[in-house]
Biotite code that builds the C-alpha atoms (Angstrom):
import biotite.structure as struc

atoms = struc.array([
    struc.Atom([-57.383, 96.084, 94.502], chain_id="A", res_id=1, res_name="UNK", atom_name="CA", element="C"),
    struc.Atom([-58.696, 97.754, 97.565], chain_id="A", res_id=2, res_name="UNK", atom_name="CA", element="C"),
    struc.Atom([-57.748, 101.663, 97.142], chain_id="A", res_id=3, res_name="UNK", atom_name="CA", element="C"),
    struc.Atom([-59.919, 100.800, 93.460], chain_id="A", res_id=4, res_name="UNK", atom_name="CA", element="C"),
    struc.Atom([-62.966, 99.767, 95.373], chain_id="A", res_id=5, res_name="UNK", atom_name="CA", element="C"),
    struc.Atom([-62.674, 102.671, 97.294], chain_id="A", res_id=6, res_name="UNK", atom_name="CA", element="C"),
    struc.Atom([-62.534, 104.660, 94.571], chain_id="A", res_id=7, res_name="UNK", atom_name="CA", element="C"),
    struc.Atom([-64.989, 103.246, 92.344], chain_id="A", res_id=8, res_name="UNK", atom_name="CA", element="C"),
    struc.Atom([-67.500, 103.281, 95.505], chain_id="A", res_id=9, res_name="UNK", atom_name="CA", element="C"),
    struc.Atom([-66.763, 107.239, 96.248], chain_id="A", res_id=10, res_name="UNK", atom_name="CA", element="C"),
    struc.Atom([-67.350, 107.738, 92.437], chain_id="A", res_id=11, res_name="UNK", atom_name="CA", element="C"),
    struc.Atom([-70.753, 106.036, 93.074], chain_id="A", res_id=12, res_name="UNK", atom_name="CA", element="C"),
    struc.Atom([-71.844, 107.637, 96.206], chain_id="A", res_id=13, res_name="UNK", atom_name="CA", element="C"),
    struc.Atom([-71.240, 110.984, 94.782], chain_id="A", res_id=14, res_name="UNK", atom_name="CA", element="C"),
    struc.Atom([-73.257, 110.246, 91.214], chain_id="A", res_id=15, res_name="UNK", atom_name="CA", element="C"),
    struc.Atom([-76.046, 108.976, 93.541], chain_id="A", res_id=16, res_name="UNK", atom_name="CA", element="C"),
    struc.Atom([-76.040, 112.077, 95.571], chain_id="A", res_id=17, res_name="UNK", atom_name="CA", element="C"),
    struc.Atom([-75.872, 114.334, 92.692], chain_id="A", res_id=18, res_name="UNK", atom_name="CA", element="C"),
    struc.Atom([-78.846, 112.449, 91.050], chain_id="A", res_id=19, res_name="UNK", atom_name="CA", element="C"),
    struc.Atom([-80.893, 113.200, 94.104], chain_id="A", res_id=20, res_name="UNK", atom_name="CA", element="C"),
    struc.Atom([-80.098, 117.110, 94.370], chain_id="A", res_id=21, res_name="UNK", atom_name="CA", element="C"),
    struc.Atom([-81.649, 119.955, 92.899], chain_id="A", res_id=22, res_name="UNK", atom_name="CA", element="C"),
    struc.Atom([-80.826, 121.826, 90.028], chain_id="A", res_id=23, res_name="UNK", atom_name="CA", element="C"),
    struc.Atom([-78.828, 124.922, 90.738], chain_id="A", res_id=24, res_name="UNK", atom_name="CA", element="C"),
    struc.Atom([-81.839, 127.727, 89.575], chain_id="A", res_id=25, res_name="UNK", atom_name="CA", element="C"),
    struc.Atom([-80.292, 131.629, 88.895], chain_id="A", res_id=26, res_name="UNK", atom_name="CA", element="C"),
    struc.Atom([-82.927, 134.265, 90.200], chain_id="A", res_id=27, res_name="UNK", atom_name="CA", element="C"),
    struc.Atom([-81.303, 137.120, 88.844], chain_id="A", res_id=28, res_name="UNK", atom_name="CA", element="C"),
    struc.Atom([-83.676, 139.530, 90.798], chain_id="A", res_id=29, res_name="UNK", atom_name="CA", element="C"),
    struc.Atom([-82.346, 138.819, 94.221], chain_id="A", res_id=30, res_name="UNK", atom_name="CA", element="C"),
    struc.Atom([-78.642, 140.328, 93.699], chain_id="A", res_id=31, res_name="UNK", atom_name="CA", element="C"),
    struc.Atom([-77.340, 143.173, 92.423], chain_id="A", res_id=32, res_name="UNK", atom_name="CA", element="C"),
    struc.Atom([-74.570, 141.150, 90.281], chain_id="A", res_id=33, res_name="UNK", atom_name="CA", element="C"),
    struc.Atom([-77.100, 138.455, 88.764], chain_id="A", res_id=34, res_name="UNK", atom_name="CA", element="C"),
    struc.Atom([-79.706, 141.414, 87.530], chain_id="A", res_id=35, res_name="UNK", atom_name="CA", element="C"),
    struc.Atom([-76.030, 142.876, 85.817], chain_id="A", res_id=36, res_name="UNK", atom_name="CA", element="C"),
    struc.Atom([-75.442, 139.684, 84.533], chain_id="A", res_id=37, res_name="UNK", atom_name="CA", element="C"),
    struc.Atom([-78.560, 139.226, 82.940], chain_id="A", res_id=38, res_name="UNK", atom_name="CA", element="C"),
    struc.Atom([-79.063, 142.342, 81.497], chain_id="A", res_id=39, res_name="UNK", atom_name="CA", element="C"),
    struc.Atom([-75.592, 142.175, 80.034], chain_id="A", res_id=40, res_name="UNK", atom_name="CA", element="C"),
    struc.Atom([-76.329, 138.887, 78.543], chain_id="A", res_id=41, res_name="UNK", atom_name="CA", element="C"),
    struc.Atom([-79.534, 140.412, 77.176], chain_id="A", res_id=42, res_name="UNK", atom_name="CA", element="C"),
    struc.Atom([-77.565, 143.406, 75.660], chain_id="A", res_id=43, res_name="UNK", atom_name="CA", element="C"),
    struc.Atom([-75.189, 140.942, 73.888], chain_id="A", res_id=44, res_name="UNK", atom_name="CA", element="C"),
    struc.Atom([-78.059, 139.080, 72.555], chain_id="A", res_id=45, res_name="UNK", atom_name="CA", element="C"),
    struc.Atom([-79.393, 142.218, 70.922], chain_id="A", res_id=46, res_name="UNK", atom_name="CA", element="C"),
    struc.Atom([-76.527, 143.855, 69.699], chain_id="A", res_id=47, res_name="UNK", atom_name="CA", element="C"),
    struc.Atom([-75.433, 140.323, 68.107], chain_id="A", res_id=48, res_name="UNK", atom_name="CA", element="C"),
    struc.Atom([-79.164, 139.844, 66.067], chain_id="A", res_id=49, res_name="UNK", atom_name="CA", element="C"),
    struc.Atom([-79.628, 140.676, 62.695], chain_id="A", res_id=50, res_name="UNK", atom_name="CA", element="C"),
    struc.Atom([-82.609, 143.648, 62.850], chain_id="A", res_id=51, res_name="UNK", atom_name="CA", element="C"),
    struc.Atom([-84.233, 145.894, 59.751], chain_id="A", res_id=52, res_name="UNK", atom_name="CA", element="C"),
    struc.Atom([-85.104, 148.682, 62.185], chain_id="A", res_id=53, res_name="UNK", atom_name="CA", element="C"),
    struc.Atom([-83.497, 150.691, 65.216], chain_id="A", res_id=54, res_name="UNK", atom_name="CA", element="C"),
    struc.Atom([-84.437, 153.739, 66.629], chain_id="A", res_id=55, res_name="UNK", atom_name="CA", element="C"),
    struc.Atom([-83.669, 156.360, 69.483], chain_id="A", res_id=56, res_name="UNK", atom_name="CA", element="C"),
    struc.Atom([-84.361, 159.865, 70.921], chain_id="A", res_id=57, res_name="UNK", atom_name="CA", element="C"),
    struc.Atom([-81.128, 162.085, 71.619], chain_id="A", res_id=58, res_name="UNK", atom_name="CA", element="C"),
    struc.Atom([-80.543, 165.439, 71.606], chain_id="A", res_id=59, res_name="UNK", atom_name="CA", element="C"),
    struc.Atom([-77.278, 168.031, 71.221], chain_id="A", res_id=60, res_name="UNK", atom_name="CA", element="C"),
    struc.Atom([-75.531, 170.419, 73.412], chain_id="A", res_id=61, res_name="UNK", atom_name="CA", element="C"),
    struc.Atom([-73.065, 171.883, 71.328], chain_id="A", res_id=62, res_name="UNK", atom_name="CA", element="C"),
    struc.Atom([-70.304, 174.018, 72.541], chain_id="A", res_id=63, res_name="UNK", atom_name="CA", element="C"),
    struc.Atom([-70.818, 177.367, 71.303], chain_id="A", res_id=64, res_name="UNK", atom_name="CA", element="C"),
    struc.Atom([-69.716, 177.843, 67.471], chain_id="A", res_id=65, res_name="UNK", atom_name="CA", element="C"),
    struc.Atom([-69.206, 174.375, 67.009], chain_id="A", res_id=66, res_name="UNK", atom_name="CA", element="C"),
    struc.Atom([-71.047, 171.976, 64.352], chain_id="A", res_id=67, res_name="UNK", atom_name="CA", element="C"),
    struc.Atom([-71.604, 169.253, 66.720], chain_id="A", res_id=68, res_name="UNK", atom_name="CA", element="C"),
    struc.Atom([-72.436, 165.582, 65.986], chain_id="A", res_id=69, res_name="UNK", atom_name="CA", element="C"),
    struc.Atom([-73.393, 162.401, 68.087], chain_id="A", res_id=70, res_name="UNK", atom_name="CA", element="C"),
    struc.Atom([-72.424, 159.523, 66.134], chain_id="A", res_id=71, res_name="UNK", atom_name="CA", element="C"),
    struc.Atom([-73.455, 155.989, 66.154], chain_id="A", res_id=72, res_name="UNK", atom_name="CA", element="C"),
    struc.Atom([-72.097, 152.688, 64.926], chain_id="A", res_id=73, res_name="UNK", atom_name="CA", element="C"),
    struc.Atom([-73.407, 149.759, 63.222], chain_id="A", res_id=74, res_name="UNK", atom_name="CA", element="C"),
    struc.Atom([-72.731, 146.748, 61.449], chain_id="A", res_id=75, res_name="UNK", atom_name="CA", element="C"),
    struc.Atom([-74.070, 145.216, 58.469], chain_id="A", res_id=76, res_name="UNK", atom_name="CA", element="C"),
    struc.Atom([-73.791, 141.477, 58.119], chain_id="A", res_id=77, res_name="UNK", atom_name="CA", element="C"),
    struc.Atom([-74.029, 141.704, 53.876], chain_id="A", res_id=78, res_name="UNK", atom_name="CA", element="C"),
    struc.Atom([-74.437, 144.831, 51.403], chain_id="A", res_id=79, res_name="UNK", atom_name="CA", element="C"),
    struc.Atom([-78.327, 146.101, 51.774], chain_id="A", res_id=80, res_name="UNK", atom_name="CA", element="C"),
    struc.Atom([-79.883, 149.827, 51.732], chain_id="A", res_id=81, res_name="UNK", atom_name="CA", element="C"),
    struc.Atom([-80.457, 151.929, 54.480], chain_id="A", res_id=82, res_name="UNK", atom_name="CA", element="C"),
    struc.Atom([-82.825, 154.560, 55.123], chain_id="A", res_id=83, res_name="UNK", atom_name="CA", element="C"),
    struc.Atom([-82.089, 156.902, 57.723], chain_id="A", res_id=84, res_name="UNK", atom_name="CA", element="C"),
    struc.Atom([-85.148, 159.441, 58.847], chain_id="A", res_id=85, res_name="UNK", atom_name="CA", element="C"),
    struc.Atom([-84.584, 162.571, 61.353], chain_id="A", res_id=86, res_name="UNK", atom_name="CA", element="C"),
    struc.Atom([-87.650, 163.813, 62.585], chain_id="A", res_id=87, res_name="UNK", atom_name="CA", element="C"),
    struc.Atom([-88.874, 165.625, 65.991], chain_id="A", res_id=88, res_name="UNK", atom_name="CA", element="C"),
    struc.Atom([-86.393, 168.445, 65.666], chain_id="A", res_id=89, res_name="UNK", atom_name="CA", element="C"),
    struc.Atom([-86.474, 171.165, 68.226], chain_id="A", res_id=90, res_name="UNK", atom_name="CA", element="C"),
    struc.Atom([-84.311, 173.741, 69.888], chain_id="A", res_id=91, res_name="UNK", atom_name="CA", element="C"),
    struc.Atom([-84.647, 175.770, 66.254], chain_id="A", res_id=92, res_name="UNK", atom_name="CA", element="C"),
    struc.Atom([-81.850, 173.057, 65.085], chain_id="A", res_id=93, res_name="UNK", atom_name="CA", element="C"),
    struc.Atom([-80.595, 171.950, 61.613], chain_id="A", res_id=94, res_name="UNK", atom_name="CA", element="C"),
    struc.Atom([-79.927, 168.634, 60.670], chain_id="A", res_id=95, res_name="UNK", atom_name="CA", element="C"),
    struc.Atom([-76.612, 167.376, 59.189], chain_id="A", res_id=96, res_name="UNK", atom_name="CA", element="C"),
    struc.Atom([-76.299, 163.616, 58.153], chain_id="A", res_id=97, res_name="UNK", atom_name="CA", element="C"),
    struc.Atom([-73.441, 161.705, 57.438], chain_id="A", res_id=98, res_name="UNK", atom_name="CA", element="C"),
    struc.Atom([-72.226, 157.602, 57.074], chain_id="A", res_id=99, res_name="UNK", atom_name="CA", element="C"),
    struc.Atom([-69.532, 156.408, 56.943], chain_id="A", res_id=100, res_name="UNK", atom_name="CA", element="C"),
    struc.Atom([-67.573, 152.879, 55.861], chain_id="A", res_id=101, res_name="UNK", atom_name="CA", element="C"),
    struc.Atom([-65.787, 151.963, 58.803], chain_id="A", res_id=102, res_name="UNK", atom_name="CA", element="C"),
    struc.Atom([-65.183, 154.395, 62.171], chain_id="A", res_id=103, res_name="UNK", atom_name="CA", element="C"),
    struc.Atom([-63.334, 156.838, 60.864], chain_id="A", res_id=104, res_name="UNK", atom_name="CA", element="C"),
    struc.Atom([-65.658, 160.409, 60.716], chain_id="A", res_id=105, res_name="UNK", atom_name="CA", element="C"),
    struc.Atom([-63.607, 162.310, 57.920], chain_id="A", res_id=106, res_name="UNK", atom_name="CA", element="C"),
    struc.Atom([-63.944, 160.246, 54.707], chain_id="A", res_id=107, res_name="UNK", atom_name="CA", element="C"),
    struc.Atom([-65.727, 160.097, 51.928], chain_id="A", res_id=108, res_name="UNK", atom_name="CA", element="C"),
    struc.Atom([-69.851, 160.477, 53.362], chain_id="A", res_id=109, res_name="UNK", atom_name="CA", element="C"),
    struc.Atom([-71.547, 157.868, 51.256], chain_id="A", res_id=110, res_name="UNK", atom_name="CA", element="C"),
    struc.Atom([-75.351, 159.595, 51.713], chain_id="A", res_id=111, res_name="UNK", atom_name="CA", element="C"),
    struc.Atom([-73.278, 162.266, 49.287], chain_id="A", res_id=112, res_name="UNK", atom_name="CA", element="C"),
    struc.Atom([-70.308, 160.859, 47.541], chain_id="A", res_id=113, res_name="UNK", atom_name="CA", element="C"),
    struc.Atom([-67.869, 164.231, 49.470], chain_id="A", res_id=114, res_name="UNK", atom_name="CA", element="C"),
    struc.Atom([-66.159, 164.897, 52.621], chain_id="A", res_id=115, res_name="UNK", atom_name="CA", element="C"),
    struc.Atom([-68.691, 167.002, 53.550], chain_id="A", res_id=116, res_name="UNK", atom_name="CA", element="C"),
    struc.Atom([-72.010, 166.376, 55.501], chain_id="A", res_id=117, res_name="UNK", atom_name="CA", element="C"),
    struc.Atom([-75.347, 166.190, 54.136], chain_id="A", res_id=118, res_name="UNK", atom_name="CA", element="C"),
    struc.Atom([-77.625, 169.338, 55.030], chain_id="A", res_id=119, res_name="UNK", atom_name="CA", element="C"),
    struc.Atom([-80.718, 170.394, 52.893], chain_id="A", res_id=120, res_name="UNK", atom_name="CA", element="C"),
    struc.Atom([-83.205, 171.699, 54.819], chain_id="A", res_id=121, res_name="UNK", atom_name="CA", element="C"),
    struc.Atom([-83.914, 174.325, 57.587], chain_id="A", res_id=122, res_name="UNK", atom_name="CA", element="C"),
    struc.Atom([-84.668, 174.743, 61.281], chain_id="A", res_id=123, res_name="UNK", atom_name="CA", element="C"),
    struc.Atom([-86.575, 172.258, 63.144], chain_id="A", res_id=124, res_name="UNK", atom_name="CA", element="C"),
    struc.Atom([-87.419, 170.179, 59.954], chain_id="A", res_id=125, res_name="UNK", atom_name="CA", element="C"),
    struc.Atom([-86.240, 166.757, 59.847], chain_id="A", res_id=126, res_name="UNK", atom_name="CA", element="C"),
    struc.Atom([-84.226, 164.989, 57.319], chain_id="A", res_id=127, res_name="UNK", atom_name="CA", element="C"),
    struc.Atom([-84.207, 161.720, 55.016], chain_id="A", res_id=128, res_name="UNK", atom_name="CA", element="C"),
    struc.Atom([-81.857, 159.866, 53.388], chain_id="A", res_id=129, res_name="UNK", atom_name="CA", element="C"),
    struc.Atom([-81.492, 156.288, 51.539], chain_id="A", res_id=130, res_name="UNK", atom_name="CA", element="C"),
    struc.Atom([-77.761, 155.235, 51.350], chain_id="A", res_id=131, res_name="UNK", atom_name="CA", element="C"),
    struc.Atom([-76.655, 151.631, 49.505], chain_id="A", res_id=132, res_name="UNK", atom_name="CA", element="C"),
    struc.Atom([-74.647, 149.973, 52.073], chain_id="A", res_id=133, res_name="UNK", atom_name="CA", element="C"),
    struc.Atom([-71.888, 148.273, 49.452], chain_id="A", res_id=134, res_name="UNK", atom_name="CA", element="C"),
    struc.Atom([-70.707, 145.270, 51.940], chain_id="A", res_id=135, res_name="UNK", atom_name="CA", element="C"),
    struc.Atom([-70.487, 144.064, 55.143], chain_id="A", res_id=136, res_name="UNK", atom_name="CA", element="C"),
    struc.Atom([-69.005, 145.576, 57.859], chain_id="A", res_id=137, res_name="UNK", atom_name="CA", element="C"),
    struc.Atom([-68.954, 148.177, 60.181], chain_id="A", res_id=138, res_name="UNK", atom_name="CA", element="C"),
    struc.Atom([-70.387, 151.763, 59.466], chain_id="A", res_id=139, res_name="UNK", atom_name="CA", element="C"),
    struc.Atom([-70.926, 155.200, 61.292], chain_id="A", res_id=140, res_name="UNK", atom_name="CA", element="C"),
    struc.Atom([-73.329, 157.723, 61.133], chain_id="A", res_id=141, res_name="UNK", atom_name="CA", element="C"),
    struc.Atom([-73.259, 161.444, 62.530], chain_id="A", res_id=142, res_name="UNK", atom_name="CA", element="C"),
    struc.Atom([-76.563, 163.075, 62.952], chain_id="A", res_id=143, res_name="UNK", atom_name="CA", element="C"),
    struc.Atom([-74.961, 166.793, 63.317], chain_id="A", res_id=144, res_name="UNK", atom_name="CA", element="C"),
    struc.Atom([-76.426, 170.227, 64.332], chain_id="A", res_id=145, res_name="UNK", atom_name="CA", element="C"),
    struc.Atom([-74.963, 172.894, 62.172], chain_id="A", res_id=146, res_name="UNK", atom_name="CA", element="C"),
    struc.Atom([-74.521, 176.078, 64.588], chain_id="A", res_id=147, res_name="UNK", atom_name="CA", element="C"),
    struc.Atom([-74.212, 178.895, 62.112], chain_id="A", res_id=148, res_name="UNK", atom_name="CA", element="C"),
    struc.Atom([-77.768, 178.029, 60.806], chain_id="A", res_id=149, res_name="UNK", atom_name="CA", element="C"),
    struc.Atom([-79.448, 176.960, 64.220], chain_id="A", res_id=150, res_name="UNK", atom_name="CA", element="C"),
    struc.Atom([-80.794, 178.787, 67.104], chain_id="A", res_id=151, res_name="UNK", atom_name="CA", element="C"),
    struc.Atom([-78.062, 178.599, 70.295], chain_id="A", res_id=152, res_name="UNK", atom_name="CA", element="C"),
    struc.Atom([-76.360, 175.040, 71.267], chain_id="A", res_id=153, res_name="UNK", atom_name="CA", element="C"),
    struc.Atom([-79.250, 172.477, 71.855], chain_id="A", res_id=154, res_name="UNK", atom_name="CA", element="C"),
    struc.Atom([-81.977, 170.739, 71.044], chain_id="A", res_id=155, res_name="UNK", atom_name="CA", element="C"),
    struc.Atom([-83.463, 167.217, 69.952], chain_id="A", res_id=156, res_name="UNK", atom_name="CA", element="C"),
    struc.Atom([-84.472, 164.923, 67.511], chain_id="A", res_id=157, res_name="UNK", atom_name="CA", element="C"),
    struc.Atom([-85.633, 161.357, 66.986], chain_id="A", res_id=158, res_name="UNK", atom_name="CA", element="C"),
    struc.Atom([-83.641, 158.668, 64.815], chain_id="A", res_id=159, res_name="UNK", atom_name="CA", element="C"),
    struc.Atom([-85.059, 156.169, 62.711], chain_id="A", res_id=160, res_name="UNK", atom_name="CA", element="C"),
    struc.Atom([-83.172, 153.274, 60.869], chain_id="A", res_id=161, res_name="UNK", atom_name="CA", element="C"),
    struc.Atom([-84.224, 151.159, 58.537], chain_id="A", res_id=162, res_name="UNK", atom_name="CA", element="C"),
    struc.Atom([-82.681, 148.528, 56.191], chain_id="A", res_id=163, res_name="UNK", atom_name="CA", element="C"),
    struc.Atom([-83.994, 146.639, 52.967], chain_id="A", res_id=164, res_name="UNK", atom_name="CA", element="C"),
    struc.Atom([-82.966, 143.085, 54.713], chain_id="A", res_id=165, res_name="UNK", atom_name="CA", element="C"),
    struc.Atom([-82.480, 141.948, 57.825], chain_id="A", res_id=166, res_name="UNK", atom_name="CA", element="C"),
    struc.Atom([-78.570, 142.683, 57.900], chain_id="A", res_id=167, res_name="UNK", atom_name="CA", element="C"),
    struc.Atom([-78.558, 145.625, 60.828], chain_id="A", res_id=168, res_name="UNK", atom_name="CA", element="C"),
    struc.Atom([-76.192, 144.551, 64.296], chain_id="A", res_id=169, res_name="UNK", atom_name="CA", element="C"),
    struc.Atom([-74.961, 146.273, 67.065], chain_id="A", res_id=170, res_name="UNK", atom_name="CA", element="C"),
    struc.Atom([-76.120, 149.575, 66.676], chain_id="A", res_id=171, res_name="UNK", atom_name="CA", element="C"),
    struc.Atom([-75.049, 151.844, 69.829], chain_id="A", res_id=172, res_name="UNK", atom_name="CA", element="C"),
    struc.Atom([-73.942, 155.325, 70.039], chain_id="A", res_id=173, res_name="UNK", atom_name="CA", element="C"),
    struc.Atom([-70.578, 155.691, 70.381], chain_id="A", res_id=174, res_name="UNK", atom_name="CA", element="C"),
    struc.Atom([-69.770, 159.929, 71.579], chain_id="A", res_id=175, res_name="UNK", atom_name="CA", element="C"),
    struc.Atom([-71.936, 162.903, 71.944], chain_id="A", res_id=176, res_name="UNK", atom_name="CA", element="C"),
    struc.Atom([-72.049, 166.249, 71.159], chain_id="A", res_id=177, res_name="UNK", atom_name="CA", element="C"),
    struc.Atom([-68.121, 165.710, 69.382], chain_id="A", res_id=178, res_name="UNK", atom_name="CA", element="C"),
    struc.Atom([-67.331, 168.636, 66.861], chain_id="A", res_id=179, res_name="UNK", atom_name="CA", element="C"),
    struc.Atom([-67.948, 167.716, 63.437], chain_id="A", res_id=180, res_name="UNK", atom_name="CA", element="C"),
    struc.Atom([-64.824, 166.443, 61.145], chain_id="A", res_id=181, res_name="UNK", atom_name="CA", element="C"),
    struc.Atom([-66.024, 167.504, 57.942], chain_id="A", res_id=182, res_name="UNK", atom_name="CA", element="C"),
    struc.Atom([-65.209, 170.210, 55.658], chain_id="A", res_id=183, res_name="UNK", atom_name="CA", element="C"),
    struc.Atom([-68.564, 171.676, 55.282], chain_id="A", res_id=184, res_name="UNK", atom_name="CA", element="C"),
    struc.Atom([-72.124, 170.997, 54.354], chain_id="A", res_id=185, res_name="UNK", atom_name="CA", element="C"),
    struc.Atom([-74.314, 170.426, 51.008], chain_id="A", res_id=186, res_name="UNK", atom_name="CA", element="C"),
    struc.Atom([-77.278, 169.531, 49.815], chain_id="A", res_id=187, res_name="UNK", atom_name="CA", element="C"),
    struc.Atom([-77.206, 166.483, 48.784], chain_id="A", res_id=188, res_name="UNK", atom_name="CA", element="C"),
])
């Protein structure tokens, strides 16, 4: 009877104390592992919500005589269309497009029904392209820099996405300046 009134009373004591403390506050500011923690938290909560937009600046530096590409992935959470707009070219560059169903980079490019990528227009003029997105899952698109019909090895661009519904996650860029796996290039 007496090692359970101990217990019991312990039990009590330490509810009582814990009633009286503060709550245990996170300042993530102050250390070097809590501002890492939160902003990996906040990453995860963006690449895990639905969006109808994304965008980004990049550039190339392609190896010389190489159709280069930095490709991105993304997931679609139900079928939808995307529109995909290249504009801000420099460097005297031409655009190639591509996307993908899944990761791999030498299928069948869905912006043009062939293995090869997407390429209609000349130097330092953007491209457009509307692609239906059949299902959900996860996609890739290559925004290439064909070097037989550009100026030397770099130059930039800006990215736009945009979808019909809100079905857009995770989109990140996955390599850089990797030679193209194509066979070629038309238009479309």
């Amino acid at each position: 009877m007496v090692p359970r009134f101990y217990i019991s009373f312990v039990i009590f004591s330490i509810f009582i104390a814990c009633d009286k403390a503060d709550p245990i506050a996170l300042d993530a500011s102050k250390t070097i592992s809590g501002m890492a923690m939160d902003l990996s938290f906040s990453t995860y909560l963006d690449l895990s919500t639905p969006k109808s937009t994304e965008a980004d600046s990049d550039s190339w530096n392609c190896a010389p005589s190489t159709d280069c590409q930095n490709v991105y992935s993304l997931n679609f959470n139900q079928a939808d269309t995307l529109t995909i707009a290249v504009s801000s070219v420099t460097g005297s560059s031409v655009v190639r497009l591509a996307v993908f169903s899944g990761t791999a980079l030498n299928g069948t490019n869905l912006l043009n029904g062939a293995t090869t990528d997407k390429e209609c227009n000349g130097q330092d003029v953007g491209e457009t392209a509307t692609v239906s997105i059949p299902s959900a899952g996860p996609y890739s698109l290559t925004v290439g820099r064909d070097w037989g019909n550009s100026m030397l090895g770099a130059g930039t661009y800006s990215l736009s996405l945009s979808s019909t519904l809100v079905s857009m996650l995770g989109f990140t860029k996955t390599s850089s300046n990797t030679a193209t796996q194509s066979s070629g290039y038309s238009c479309p």
